[in-house]
C-alpha positions as CSV (number, residue, x, y, z in Angstrom):
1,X,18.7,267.3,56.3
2,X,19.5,264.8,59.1
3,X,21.4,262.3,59.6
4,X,20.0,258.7,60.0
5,X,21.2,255.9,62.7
6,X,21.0,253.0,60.4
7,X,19.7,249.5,61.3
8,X,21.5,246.0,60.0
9,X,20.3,244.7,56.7
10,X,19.0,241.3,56.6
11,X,16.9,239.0,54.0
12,X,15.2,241.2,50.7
13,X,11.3,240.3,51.1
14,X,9.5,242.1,48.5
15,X,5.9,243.6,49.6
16,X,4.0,244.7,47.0
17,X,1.6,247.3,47.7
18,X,-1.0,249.6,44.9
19,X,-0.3,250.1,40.7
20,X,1.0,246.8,39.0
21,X,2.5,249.6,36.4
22,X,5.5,249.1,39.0
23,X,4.7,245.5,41.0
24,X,3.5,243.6,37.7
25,X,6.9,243.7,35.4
26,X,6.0,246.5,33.0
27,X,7.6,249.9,32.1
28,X,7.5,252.3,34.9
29,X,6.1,255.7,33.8
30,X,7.9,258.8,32.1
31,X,8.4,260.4,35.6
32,X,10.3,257.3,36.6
33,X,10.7,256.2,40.1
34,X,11.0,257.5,43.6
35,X,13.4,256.1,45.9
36,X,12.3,257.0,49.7
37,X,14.0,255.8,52.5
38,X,12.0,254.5,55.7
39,X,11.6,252.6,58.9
40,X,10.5,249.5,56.9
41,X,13.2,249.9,54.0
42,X,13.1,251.8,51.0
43,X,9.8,252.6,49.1
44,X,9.7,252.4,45.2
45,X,7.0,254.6,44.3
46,X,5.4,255.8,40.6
47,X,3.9,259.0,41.0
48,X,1.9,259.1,38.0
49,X,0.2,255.6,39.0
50,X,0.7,255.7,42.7
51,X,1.7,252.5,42.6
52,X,4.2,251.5,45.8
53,X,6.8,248.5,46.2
54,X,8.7,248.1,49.2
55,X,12.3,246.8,49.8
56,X,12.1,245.1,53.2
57,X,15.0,245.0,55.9
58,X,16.9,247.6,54.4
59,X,15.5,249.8,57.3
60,X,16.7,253.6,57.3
61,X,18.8,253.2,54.8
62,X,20.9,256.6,53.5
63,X,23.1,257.8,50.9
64,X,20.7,256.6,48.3
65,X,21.5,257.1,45.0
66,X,20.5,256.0,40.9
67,X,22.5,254.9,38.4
68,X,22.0,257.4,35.8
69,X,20.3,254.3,33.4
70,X,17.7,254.2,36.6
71,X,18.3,250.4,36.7
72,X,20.2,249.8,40.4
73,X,20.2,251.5,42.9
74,X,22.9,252.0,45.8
75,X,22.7,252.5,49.2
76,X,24.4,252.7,52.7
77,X,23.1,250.7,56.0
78,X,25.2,250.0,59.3
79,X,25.1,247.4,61.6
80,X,27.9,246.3,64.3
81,X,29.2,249.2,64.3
82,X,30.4,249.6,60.5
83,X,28.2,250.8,57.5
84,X,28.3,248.8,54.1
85,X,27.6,249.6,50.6
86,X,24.3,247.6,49.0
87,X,22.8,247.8,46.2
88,X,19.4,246.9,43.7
89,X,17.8,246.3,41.0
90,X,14.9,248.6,40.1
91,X,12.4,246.5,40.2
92,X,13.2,245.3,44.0
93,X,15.6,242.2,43.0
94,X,19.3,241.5,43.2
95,X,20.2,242.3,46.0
96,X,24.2,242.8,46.1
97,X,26.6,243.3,49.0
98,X,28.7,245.8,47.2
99,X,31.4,246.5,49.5
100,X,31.6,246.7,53.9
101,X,33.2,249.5,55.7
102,X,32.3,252.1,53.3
103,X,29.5,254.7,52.8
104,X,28.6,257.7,51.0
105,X,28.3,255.8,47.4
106,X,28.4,258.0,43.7
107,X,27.5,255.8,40.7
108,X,30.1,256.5,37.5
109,X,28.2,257.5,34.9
110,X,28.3,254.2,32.8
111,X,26.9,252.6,35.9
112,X,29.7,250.4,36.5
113,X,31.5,251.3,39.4
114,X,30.9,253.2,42.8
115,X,33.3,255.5,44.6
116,X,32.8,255.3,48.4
117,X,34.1,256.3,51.6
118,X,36.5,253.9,53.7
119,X,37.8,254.0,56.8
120,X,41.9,253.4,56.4
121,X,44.5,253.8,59.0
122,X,46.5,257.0,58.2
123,X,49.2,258.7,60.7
124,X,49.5,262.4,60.4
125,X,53.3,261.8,60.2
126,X,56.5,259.5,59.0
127,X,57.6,257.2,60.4
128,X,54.2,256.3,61.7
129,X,54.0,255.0,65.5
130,X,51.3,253.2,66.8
131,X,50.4,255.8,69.3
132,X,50.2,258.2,66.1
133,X,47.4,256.0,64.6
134,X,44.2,257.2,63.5
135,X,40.9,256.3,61.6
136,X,40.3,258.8,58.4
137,X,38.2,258.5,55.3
138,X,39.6,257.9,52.0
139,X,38.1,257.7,48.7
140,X,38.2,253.8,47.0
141,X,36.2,253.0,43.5
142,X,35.1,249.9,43.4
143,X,33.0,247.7,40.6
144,X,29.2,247.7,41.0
145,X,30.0,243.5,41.5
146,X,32.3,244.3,44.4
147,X,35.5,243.3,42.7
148,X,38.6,245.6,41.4
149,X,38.9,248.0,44.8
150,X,41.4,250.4,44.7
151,X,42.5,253.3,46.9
152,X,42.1,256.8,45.0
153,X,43.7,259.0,48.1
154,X,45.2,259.2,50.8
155,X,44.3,262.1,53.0
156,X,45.3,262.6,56.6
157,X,42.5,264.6,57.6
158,X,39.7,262.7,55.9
159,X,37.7,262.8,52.6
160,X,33.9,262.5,52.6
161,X,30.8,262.9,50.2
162,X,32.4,262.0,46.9
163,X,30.4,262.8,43.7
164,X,31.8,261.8,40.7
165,X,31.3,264.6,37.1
166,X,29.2,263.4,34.4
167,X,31.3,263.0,32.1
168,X,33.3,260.7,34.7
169,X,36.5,262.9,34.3
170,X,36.6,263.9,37.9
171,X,35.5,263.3,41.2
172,X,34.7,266.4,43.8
173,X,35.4,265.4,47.1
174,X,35.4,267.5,50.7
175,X,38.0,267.5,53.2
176,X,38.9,269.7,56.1
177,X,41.0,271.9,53.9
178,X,38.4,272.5,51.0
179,X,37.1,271.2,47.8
180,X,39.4,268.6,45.6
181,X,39.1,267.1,43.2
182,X,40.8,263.7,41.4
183,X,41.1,262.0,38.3
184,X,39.6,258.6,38.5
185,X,41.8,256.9,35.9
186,X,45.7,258.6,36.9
187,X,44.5,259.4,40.8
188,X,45.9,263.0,39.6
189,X,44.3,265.5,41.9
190,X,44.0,269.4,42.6
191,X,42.6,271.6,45.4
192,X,39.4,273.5,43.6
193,X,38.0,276.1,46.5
194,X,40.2,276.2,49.5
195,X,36.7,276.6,52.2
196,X,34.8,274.4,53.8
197,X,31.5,272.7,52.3
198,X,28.6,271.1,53.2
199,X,27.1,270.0,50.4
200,X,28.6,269.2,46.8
201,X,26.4,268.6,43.8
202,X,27.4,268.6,39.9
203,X,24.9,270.4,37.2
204,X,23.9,267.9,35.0
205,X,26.4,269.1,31.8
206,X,29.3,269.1,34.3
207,X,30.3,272.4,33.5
208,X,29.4,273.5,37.1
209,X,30.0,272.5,40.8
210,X,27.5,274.1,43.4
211,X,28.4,273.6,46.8
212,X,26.7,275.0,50.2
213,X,29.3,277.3,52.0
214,X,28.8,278.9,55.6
215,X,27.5,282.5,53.8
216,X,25.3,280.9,51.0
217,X,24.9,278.4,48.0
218,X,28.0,278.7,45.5
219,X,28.9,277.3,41.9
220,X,32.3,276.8,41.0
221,X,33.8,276.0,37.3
222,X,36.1,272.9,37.9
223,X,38.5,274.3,35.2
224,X,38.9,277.8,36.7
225,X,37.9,277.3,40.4
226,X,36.7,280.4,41.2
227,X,34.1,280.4,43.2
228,X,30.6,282.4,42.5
229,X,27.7,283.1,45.1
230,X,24.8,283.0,44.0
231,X,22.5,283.4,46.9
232,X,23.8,284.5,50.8
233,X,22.1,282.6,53.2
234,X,23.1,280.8,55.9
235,X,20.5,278.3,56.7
236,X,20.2,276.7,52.7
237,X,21.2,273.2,52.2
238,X,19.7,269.7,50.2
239,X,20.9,271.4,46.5
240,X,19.7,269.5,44.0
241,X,19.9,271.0,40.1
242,X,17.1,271.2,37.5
243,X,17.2,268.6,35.1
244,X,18.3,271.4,32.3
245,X,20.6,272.9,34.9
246,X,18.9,276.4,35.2
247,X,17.7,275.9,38.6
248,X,18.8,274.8,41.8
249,X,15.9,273.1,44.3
250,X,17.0,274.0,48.1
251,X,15.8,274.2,51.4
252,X,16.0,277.0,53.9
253,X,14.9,277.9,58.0
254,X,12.9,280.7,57.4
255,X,12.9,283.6,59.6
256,X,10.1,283.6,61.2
257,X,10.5,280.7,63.8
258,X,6.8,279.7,63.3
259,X,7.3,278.8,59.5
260,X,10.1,276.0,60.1
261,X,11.7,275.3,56.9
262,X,10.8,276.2,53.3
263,X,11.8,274.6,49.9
264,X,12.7,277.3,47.4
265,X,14.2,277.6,43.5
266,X,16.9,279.5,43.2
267,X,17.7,280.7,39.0
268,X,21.1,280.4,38.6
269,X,21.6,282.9,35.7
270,X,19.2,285.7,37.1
271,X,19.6,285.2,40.9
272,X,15.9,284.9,41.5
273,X,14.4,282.9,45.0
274,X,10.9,281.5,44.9
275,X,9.8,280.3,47.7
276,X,7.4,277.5,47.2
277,X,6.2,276.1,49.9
278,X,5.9,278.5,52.1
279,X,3.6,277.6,55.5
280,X,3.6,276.3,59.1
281,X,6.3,273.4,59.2
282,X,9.1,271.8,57.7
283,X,9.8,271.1,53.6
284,X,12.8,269.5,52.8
285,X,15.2,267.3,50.8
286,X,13.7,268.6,47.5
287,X,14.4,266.2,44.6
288,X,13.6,266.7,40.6
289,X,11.4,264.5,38.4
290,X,13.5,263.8,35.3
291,X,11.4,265.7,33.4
292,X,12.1,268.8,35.7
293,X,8.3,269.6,36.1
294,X,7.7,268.0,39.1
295,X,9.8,268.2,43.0
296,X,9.6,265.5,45.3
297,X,10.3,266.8,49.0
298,X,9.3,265.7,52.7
299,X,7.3,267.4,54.9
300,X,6.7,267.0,58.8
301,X,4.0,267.9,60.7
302,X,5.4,269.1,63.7
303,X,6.6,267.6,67.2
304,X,3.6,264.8,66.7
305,X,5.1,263.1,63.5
306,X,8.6,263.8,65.5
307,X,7.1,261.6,68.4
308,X,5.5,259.4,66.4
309,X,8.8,258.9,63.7
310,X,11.6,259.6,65.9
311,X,14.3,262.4,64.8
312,X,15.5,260.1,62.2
313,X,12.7,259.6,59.6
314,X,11.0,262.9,60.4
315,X,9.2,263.7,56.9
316,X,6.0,262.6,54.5
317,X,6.4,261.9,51.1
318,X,4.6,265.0,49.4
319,X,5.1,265.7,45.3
320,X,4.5,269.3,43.7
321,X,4.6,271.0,40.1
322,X,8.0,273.1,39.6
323,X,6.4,275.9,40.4
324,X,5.0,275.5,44.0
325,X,1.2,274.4,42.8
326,X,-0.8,271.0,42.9
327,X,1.3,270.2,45.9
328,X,0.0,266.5,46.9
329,X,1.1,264.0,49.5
330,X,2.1,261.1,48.1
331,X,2.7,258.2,50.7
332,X,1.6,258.7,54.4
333,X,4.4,257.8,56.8
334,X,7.8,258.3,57.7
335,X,10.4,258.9,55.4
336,X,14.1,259.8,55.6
337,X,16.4,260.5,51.9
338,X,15.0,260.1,48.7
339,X,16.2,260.0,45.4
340,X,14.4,260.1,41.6
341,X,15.7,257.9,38.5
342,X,17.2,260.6,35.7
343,X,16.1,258.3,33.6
344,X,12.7,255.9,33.7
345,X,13.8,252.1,33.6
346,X,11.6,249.2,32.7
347,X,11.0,247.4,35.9
């Protein structure tokens, strides 16, 4: 919902805090883990024990993101001005320099490499002159070791927030034109929806790409490209599918300026909103359990956890049933992206 300003990362102390079921070395439970970043680093958590382990120094970290086998974990920190690519083991060792100057990481669905976001020098012209030189994005896949990086484009006006299919076919990508897309393997690449996005995020078959548009949340097939609206509205964005890929999880300003923001569940087959958290304040960043009965979101408390959090890390951790009810905070505090394991690992 926000972006963060990122601090340096340093040395991986390990601060154990509630259930051994995810400090002591056993299996984490069926709901798997919670990734949540925050001012001290990112919080492991187990809902169904409540059990809490912190990765230090690895303070307001974004872009966090699974492996599908729930057993690293990637994220993004900056520090002197350039961010860098990290990542972890689930159970809070390992820590890895992936990969510095690059950002925005998508884990290939075997878990073994990345795609990420350099910065390259591009010219918006040949022959390039030094006075026509300029910074852009690119796309590069790297191994989850660091090793084997190679350049997948070359776009003059930048490509940002790669996610990469599950089936590991293609990679969807945004620039300032639209949508692309590219073939990992041959670097062959296509346009898919000539607008702007905001958001990108694949249904879990693949068989779908939803993306947040200026009017409304879309869903595109990447074999036709035709692009479907499924809901207009002009303040959605954090998609995240249902496990099963009937559902889409969003977050929305709500009219009425004393509600703040509201998590809702769109049905993509019938159209249908419920709104689910409906009240004074802010719900956001809603994320699945990998059972798809539960939604992990943050919520704020108004211009007191602002003050007290900063504009940054503006959210508590908060769990609720798929259908609005038994909504529970989870960890007090102040939290900024989070992300659940598709799958639970043994930690």
């Amino acid at each position: 919902m926000v972006r963060l300003s990122l601090a340096i990362l340093g040395a991986l102390p390990l601060l154990v805090v509630g259930s051994a079921a995810v400090a002591g070395g056993s299996s984490a439970s069926q709901d798997g883990l919670i990734a949540a970043a925050g001012p001290a680093g990112i919080d492991l958590l187990d809902v169904q024990s409540s059990g809490l382990r912190l990765i230090g120094k690895a303070e307001q970290a974004q872009a966090v993101t699974w492996s599908r086998d729930g057993r690293l974990l990637a994220f993004e920190l900056s520090g002197k001005g350039e961010s860098s690519v990290y990542s972890v083991r689930a159970e809070g060792t390992g820590l890895r320099l992936v990969l510095k100057n690059a950002s925005s990481p998508s884990w290939s669905p075997d878990g073994k490499q990345l795609v990420v976001v350099r910065e390259t020098e591009t010219c918006s012209q040949k022959p390039c002159s030094a006075e026509d030189e300029f910074d852009s994005g690119n796309l590069f896949v790297v191994d989850a070791d660091g090793g084997n990086l190679r350049q997948l484009t070359f776009v003059a006006n930048g490509a940002e927030s790669p996610v990469w299919s599950p089936d590991g076919k293609w990679i969807a990508f945004m620039t300032f034109d639209g949508i692309e897309l590219i073939q990992p393997e041959s670097r062959k690449g296509r346009m898919l929806v000539a607008e702007f996005a905001y958001e990108l995020e694949w249904s879990p078959d693949g068989t779908w790409l939803a993306f947040v548009g200026d009017d409304g949340i879309y869903r595109v097939r990447p074999t036709f490209g035709e692009p479907e609206r499924l809901i207009r509205d002009e303040r959605a964005e954090d998609i995240a599918w249902s496990p099963d890929g009937s559902k889409i999880a969003f977050d929305q300003d709500l009219d009425e300026p004393s509600l703040g923001v509201d998590v809702a569940v769109l049905d993509t087959e019938t159209g249908k909103q419920t709104n689910l958290t409906r009240r004074p304040g802010n719900d956001f960043a809603p994320a699945w359990s990998p059972d798809g009965k539960q939604i992990a979101l943050l919520r704020d408390t108004g211009w007191a956890l602002l003050d007290w959090c900063g504009w940054d890390l503006n959210g508590e951790l908060w769990v609720m049933r798929a259908d609005g009810t038994n909504l529970r905070r989870l960890a007090k505090g102040c939290y900024g992206p989070l992300a659940w394991t598709t799958t639970s690992p043994a930690v």
